[in-house]
KOLVO-324229 format. One record per residue (C-alpha): x, y, z; residue in three letters. Coordinates in Angstrom, 3 decimals, padded with zeros to 6 digits. Example, Ala and Ser with C-alpha at 12.3 -4.5 7.8 and 13.67 -1.06 7.14 Angstrom:
2
- 012.300|-004.500|007.800|ALA
- 013.670|-001.060|007.140|SER
end
This chain:
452
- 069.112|107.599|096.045|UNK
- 069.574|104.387|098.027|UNK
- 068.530|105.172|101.678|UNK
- 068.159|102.447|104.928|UNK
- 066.360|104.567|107.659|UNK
- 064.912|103.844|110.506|UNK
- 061.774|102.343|109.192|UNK
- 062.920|101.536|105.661|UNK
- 064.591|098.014|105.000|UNK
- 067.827|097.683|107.073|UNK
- 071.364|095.937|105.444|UNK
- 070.196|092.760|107.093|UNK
- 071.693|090.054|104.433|UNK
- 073.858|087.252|105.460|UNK
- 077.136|088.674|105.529|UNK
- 078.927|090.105|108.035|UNK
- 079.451|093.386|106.589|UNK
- 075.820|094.342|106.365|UNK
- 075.466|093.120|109.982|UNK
- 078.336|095.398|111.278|UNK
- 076.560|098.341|109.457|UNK
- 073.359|097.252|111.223|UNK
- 074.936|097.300|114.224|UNK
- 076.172|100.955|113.745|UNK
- 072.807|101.942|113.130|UNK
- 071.380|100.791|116.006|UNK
- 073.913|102.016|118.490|UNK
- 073.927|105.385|116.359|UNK
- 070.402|105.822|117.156|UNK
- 070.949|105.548|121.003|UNK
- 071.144|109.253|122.109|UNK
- 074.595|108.658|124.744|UNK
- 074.738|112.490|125.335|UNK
- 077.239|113.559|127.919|UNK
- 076.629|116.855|130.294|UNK
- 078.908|118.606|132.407|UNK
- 075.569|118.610|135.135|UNK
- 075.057|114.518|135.894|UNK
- 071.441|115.659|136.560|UNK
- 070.927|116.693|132.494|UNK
- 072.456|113.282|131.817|UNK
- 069.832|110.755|130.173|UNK
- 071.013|107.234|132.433|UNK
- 067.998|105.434|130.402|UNK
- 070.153|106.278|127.142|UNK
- 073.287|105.227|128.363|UNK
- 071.808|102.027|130.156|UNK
- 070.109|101.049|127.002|UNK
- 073.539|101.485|124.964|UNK
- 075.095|099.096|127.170|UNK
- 071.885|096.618|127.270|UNK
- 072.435|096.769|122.780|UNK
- 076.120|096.637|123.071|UNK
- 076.162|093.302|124.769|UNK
- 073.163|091.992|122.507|UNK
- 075.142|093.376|119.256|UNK
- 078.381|091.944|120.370|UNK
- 077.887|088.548|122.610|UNK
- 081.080|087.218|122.432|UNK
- 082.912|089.958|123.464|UNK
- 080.894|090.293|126.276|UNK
- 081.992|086.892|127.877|UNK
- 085.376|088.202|128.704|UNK
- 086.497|089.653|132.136|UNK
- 084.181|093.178|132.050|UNK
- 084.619|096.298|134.546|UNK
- 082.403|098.886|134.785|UNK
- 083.871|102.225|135.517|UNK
- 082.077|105.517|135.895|UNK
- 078.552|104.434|136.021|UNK
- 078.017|103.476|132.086|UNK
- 082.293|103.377|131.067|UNK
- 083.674|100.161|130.549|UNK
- 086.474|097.716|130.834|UNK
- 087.382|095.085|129.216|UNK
- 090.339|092.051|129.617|UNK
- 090.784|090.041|126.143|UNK
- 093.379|087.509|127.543|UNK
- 096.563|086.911|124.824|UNK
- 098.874|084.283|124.865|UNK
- 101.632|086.442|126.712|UNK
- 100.945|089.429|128.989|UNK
- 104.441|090.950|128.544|UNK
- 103.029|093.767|126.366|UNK
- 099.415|094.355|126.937|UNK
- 097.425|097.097|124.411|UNK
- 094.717|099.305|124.930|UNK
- 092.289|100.267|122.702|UNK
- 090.107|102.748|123.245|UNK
- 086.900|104.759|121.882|UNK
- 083.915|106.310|123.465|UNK
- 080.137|105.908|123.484|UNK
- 078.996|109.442|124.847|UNK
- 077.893|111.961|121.974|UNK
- 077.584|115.968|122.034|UNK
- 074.460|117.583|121.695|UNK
- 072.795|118.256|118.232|UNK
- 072.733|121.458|116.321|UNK
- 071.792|123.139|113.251|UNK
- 069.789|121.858|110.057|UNK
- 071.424|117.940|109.415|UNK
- 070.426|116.823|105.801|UNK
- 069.559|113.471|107.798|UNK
- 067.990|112.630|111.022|UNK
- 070.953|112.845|114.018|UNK
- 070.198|109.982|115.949|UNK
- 068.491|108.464|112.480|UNK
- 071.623|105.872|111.677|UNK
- 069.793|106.236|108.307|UNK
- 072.213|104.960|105.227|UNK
- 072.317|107.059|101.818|UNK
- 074.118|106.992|098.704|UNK
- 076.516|104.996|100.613|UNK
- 077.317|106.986|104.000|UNK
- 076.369|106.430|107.563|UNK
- 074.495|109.502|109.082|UNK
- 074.577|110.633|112.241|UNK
- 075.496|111.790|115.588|UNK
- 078.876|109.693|116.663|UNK
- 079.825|108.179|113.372|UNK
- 082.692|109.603|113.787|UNK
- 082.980|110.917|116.898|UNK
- 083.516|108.097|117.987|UNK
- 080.749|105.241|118.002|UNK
- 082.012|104.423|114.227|UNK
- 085.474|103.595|115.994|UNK
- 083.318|102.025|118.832|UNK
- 081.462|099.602|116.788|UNK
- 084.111|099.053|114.679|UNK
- 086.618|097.938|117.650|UNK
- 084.180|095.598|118.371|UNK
- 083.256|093.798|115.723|UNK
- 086.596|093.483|115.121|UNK
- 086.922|091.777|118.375|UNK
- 084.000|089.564|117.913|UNK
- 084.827|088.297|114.716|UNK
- 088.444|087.179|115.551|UNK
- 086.685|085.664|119.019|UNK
- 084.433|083.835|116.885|UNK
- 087.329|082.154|114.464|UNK
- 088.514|080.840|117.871|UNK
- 091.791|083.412|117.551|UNK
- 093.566|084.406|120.599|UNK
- 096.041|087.554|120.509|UNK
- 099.834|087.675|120.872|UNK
- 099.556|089.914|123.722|UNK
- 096.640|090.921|126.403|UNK
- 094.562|093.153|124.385|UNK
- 092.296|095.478|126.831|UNK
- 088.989|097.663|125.547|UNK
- 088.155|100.677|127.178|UNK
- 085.494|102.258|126.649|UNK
- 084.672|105.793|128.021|UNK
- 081.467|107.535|128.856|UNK
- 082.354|111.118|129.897|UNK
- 085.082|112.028|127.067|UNK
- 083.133|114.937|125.548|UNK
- 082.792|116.740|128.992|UNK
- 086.247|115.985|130.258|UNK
- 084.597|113.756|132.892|UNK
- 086.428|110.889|135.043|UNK
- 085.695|107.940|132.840|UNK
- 089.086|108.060|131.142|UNK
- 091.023|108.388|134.936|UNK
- 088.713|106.144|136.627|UNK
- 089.715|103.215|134.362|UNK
- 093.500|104.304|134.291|UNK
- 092.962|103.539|138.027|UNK
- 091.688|100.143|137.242|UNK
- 094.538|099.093|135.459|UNK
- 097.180|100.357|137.753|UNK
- 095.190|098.858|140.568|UNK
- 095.465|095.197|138.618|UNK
- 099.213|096.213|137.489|UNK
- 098.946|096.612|133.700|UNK
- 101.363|098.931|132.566|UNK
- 100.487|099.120|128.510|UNK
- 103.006|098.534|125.347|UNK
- 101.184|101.113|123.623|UNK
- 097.611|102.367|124.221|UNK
- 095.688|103.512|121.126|UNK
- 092.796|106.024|120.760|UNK
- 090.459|107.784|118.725|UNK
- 092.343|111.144|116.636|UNK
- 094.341|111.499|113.240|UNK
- 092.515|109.744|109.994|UNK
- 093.267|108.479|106.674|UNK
- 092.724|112.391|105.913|UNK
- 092.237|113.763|102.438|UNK
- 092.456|117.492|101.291|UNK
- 094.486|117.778|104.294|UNK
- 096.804|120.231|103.324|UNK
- 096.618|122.654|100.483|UNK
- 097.886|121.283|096.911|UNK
- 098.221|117.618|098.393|UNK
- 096.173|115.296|096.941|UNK
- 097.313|111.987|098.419|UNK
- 095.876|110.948|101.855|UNK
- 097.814|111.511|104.928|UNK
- 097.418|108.215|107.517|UNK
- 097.854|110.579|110.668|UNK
- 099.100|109.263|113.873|UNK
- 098.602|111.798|117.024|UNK
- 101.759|111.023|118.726|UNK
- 100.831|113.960|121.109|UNK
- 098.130|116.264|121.618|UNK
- 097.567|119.822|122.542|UNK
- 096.332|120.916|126.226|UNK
- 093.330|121.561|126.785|UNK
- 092.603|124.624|129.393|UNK
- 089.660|126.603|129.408|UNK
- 089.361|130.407|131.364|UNK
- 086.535|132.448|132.368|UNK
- 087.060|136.135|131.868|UNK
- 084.274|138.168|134.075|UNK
- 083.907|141.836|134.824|UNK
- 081.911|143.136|137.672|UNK
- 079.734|146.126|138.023|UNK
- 076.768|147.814|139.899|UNK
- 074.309|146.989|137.321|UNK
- 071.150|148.708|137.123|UNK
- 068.320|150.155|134.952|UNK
- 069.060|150.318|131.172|UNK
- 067.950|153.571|130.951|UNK
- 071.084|155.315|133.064|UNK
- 074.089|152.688|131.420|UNK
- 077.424|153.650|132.574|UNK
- 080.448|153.291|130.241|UNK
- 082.598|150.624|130.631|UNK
- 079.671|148.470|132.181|UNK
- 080.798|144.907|132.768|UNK
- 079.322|143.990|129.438|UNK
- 081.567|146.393|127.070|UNK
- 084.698|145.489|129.329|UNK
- 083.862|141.556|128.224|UNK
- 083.136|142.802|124.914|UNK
- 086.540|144.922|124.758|UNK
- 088.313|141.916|126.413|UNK
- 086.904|139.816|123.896|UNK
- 088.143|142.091|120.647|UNK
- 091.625|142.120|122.387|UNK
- 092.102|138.934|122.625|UNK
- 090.965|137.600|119.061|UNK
- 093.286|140.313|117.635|UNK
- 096.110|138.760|119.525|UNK
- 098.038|135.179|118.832|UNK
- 100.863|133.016|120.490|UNK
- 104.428|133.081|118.597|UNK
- 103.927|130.123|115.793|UNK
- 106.002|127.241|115.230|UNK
- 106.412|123.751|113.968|UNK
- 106.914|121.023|116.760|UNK
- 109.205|118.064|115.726|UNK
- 105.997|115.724|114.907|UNK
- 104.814|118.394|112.840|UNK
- 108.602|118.417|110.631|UNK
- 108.414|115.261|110.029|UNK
- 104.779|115.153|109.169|UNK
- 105.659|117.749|105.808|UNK
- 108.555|115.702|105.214|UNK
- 107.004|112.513|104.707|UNK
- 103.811|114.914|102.634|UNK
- 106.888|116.839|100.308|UNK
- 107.138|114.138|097.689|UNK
- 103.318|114.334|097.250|UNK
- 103.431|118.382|097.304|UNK
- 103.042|120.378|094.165|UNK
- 106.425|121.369|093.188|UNK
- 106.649|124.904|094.566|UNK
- 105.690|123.701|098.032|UNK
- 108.212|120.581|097.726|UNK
- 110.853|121.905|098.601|UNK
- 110.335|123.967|101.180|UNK
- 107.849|120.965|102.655|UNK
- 110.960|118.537|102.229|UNK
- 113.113|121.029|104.162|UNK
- 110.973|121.532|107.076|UNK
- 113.108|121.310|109.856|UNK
- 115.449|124.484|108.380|UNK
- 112.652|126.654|106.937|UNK
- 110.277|125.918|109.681|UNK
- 109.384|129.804|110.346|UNK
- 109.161|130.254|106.949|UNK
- 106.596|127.283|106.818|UNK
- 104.662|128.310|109.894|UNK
- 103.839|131.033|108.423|UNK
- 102.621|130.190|105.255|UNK
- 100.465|127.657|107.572|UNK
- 098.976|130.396|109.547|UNK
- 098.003|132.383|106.475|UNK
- 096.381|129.069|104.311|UNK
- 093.646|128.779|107.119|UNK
- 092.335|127.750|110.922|UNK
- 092.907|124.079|110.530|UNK
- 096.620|124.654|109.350|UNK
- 097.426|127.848|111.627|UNK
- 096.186|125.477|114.939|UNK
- 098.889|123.034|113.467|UNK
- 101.713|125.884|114.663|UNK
- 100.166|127.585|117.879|UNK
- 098.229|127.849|120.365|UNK
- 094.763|128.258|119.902|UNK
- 092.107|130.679|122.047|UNK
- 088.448|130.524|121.181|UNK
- 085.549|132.475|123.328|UNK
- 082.850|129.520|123.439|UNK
- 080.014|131.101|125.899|UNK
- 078.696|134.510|127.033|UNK
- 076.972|135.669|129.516|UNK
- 075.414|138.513|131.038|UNK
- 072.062|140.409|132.040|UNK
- 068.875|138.280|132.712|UNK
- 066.487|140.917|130.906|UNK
- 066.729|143.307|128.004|UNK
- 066.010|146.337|130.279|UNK
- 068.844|145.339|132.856|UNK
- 072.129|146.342|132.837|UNK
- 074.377|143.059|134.223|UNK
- 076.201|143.113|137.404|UNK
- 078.467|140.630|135.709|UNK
- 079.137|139.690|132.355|UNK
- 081.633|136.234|131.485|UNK
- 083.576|135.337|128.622|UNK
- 084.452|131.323|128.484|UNK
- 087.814|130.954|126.661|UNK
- 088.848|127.455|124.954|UNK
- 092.262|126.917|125.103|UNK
- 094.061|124.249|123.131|UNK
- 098.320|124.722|124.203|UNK
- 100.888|124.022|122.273|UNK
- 103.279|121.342|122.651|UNK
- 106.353|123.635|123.604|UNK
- 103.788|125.866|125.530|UNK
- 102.442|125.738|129.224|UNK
- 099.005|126.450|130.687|UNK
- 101.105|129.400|132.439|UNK
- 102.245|131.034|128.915|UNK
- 098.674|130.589|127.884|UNK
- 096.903|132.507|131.028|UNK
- 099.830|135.322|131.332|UNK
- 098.942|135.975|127.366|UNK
- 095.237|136.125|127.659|UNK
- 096.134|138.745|130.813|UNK
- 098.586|140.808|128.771|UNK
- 095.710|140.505|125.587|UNK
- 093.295|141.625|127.814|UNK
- 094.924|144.538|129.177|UNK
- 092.343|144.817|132.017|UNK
- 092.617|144.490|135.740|UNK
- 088.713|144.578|135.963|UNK
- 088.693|141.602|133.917|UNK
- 089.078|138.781|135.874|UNK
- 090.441|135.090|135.168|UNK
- 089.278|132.277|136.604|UNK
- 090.469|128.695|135.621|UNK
- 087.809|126.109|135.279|UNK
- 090.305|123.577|133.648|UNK
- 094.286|123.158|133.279|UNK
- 095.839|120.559|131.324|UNK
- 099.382|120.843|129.759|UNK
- 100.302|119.456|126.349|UNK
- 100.371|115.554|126.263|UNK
- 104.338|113.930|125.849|UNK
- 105.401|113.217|122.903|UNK
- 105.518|109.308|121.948|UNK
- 107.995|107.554|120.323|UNK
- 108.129|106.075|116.904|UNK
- 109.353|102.841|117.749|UNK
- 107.782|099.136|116.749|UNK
- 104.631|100.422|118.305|UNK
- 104.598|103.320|115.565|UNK
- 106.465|101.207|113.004|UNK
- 102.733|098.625|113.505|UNK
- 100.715|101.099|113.070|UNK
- 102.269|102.411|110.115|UNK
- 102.468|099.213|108.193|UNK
- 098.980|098.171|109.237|UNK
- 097.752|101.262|107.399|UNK
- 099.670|100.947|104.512|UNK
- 098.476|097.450|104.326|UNK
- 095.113|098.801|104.660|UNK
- 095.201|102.358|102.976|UNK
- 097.977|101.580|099.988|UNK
- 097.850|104.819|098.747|UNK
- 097.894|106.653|102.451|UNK
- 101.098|108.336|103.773|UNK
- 101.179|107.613|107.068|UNK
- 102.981|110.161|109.367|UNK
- 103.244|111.704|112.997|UNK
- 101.370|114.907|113.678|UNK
- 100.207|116.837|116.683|UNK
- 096.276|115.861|117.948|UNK
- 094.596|119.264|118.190|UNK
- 091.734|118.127|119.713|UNK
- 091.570|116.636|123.010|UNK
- 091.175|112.543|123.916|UNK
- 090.800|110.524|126.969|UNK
- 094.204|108.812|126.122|UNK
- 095.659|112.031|127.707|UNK
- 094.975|110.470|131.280|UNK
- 096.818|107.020|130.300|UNK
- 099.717|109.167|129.588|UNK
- 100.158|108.434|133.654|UNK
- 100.981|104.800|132.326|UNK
- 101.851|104.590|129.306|UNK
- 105.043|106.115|127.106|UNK
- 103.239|105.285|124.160|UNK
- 100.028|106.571|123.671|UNK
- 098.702|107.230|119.955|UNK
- 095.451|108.422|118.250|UNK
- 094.200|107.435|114.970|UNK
- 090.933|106.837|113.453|UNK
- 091.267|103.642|110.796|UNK
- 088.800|105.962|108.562|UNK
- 088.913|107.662|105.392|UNK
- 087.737|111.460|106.148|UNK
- 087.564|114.303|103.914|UNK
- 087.956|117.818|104.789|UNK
- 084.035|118.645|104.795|UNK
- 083.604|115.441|106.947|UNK
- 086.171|116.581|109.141|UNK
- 084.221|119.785|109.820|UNK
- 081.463|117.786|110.698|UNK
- 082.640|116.793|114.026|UNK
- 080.672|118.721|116.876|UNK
- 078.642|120.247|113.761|UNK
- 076.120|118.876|111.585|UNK
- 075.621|116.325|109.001|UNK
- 078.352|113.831|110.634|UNK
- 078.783|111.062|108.899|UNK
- 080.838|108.161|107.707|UNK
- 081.097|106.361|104.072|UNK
- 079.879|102.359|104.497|UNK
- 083.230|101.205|102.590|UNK
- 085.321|103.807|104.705|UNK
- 083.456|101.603|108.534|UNK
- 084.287|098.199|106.779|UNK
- 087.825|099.263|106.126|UNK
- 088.268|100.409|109.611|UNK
- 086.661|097.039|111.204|UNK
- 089.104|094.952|108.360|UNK
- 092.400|097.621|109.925|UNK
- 091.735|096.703|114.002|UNK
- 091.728|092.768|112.864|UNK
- 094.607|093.209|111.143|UNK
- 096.456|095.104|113.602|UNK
- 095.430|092.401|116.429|UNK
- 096.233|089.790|114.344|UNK
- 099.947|091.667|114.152|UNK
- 100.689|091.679|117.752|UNK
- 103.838|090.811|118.083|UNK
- 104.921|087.838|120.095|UNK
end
């Protein structure tokens, strides 16, 4: 088992792609963790990640810079026209780590061949590899068709203002993007049941993210004397409700085309009804919803209860208990059908909703020559990738340049398998050395495709 950790020999030979992976690992084993509370925020860490950026990535760091959001930044890669200016965007900040992780989290450590740790794909990996991108083609004295702009955000994983703050810095300076391009989609493999090719996904939308707190009230007391239908079992009865409950599926337009382009690759009793999407698409919804989560969130709105809450002592019966509801809409749904379903779910006027967060479904963006690049710079990359439209289930901070931009997309230049893909927010994230180096080689490429 080959392994570079943190103390071990590092890939530090001559060529530039053990350098890039060295830079990975250092910026890896920065801990940028984002908090919804700026007091539980570690500045030092994010300070430090923008001290290593710049000494990781010098040349880059001579163009025009803008910090935005305390530790966010901003920056202006002059082209030879400014007609169609791009954006491409990633983010530094990480979420916290759980459970048991085969490799240290904030190790950068590389074995058998993979990158562990905390932000390899989520989204340092797409960070780093932006960069180096950048700093290569700025060292082979290359300039870009078009104004190329990096934006880096700081607060993505808590839905914080880094994202807005630097849409506001580029409307204040008049950019108005071509196309803006962020983190989401993959060169994904076991993506879909039977399929064996990769899929080159390209988010041309993504879900809404909205998030509800369901809370019941009561007069609490001593343990002893509980009363039925305490504010915990009315949570707990909410709760049941809702995850027995589900929003009408569907297939959105992105989504049609995405198992049309898959149906030639599709073992022959899915072909045709994957080929024939747009006709059978209830038929095809369902058999989505029944072949697991990841497919079933591709066809409706999602709901998942994320935090609980209640007494403060074993022996106390809570005066209020709360429920915190994730909810990723639908393109074709509002944050309105979502709330008014969770109400009719719950079924209980003593339950009560408070919003902590509305966001509607992002619009969908066109597959014009800003698609058509992105396509062909994958299949110049990936050969043996599909590449096709879908809906982002997740959320991104290219929702905010939305405001903007008509063409905002989200892909990931990185081979990801299914297990990897569960990694995100989980344990044991990591990304495959060849898979980093193929995403650094897909940015040049696609910079070095502007068109004039």
């Amino acid at each position: 088992m080959a392994t570079w950790g943190a103390t071990d020999e590092r890939p530090t030979a001559a060529d530039g792609e053990g350098r890039a992976v060295a830079k990975l690992q250092a910026l890896i084993r920065i801990p940028t963790v984002s908090d919804r509370d700026p007091e539980r925020v570690d500045t030092a860490a994010f300070e430090a990640f923008g001290r290593e950026l710049e000494r990781q990535f010098p040349l880059l760091h001579t163009l025009d810079r803008t910090t935005v959001a305390e530790h966010g930044l901003l920056v202006h890669w002059p082209g030879t026209s400014a007609e169609r200016p791009v954006v491409l965007m990633a983010h530094l900040d990480v979420v916290p780590v759980e459970g048991e992780w085969q490799h240290p989290a904030f190790g950068g450590d590389v074995v058998d061949g993979a990158i562990w740790g905390r932000g390899t794909l989520d989204d340092k990996g797409q960070l780093v590899a932006v960069c180096e991108a950048v700093e290569t083609l700025l060292a082979a004295g290359f300039t870009p068709a078009q104004d190329v702009w990096l934006s880096f955000g700081c607060t993505e994983e808590v839905s914080g203002s880094g994202a807005s703050d630097a849409v506001a810095e580029l409307t204040a300076r008049g950019v108005r993007p071509w196309f803006v391009l962020d983190e989401g989609g993959a060169v994904a493999h076991q993506a879909f049941p039977g399929v064996s090719t990769p899929v080159g996904v390209i988010g041309v939308t993504e879900k809404g993210v909205t998030s509800l707190e369901l809370r019941a009230e009561g007069r609490g007391g001593h343990a002893s004397t509980p009363a039925r239908r305490g504010p915990t079992a009315r949570i707990a009865r909410a709760i049941t409700r809702l995850d027995a409950s589900a929003m009408p599926s569907r297939l959105p337009e992105p989504t049609v085309e995405l198992f049309r382009r898959m149906a030639p690759h599709a073992p022959l009793p899915l072909r045709a009804l994957m080929a024939n999407a747009a006709r059978l698409a209830p038929v095809l919804a369902r058999a989505l919803v029944a072949a697991g989560p990841e497919a079933a969130a591709m066809t409706r709105t999602t709901f998942a209860v994320t935090t609980l809450s209640g007494s403060p002592a074993l022996n106390v019966v809570a005066q209020t208990a709360r429920a915190g509801v994730n909810i990723r809409v639908m393109v074709g749904d509002t944050v309105a059908d979502a709330v008014e379903h969770v109400r009719a779910s719950v079924g209980d006027e003593h339950v009560h909703l408070d919003m902590i967060e509305g966001n509607e479904p992002s619009p969908v963006s066109p597959r014009d020559e800003a698609f058509e690049l992105l396509e062909a710079t994958i299949t110049a990359v990936f050969p043996d990738a599909v590449p096709a439209p879908y809906v982002m289930m997740a959320a991104t901070d290219s929702r905010f340049f939305t405001e903007i931009c008509e063409r905002v997309y989200r892909f990931a230049p990185f081979r990801m398998t299914k297990a990897q893909r569960e990694a995100i927010h989980s344990y044991d994230e990591h990304l495959g050395v060849e898979d980093f180096l193929d995403g650094i080689r897909w940015y040049r490429r696609l910079i070095e495709g502007l068109p004039a």
